[in-house]
N, C-alpha and C positions, 0 to 999 in steps of 0.2 A: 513582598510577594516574590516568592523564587519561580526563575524563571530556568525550564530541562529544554535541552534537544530531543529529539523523540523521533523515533523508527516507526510506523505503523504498516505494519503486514494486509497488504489485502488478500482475500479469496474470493471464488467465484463457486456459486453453486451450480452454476450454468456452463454449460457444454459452448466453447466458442467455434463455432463451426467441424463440428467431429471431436475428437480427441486424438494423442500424439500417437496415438496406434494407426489413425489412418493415413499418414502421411507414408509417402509411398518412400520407395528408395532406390527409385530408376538413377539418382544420380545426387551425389555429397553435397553439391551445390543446391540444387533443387530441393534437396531436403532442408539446408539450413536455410534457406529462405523461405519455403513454408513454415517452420520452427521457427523462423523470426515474426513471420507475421502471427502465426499462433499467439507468441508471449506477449506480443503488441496487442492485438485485440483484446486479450483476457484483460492485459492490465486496464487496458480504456478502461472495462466494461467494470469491473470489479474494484477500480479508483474511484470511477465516477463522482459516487455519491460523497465520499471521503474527501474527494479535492471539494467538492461543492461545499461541504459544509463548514472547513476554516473560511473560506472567500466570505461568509457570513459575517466571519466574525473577526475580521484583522487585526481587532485589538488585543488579542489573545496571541500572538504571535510574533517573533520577527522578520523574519524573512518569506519570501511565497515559499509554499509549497515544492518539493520537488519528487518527482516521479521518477521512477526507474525499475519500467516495464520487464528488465530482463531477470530481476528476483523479485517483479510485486510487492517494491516497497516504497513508502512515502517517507520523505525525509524533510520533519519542522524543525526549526531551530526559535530558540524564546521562548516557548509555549506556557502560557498558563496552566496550574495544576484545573483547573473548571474543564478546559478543554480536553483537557489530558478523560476524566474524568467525561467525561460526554460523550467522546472517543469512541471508549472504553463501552459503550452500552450498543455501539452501533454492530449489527448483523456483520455486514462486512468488516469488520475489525478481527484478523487474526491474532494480534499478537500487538504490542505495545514495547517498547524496549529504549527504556533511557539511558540517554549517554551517562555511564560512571554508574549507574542502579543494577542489581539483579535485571534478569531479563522474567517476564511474566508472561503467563498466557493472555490475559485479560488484564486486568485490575492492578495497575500500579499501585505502590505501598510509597508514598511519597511522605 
């Protein structure tokens, strides 16, 4: 069984409290910390179900999961191709992207 590291992109269909147009621009500071907390909530909300669903299955992986809210992306390392493959069907799943593979929208060619 080979075992990839693996990129998963999340998105969000959902609007996290407005969008980056309504953040105001009374001041540089005030801006990037509502843009921080913008990226932070999105990622919560649009990882969610993606972090939930390796925690299922830990045998399909090495290491936990790692998030990183400020490009919305999930970073496994180990993963089984099933999981790869499971992944790959879920709604929030933008993008897939193995370390050393073509990068795909969907559907890894492993």
């Amino acid at each position: 069984m080979t075992n990839h590291n693996t990129f998963t992109s999340a998105h969000s269909s959902e609007n996290v409290n407005g969008s980056l147009t309504d953040v105001t621009h009374e001041s540089s500071g005030k801006m990037n910390g509502e843009l921080t907390s913008y990226l932070e909530k999105n990622a919560d909300q649009s990882q969610k179900p993606i972090l939930e669903f390796p925690n299922k299955r830990t045998q399909d992986y090495g290491e936990k999961p790692k998030s990183f809210w400020i490009i919305n992306l999930i970073h496994l390392q180990n993963v089984t191709k099933d999981l790869i493959e499971d992944l790959a069907t879920m709604p929030e799943v933008k993008q897939i992207r193995l370390e050393g593979y073509a990068t795909t929208d969907k559907k890894p060619s492993i």
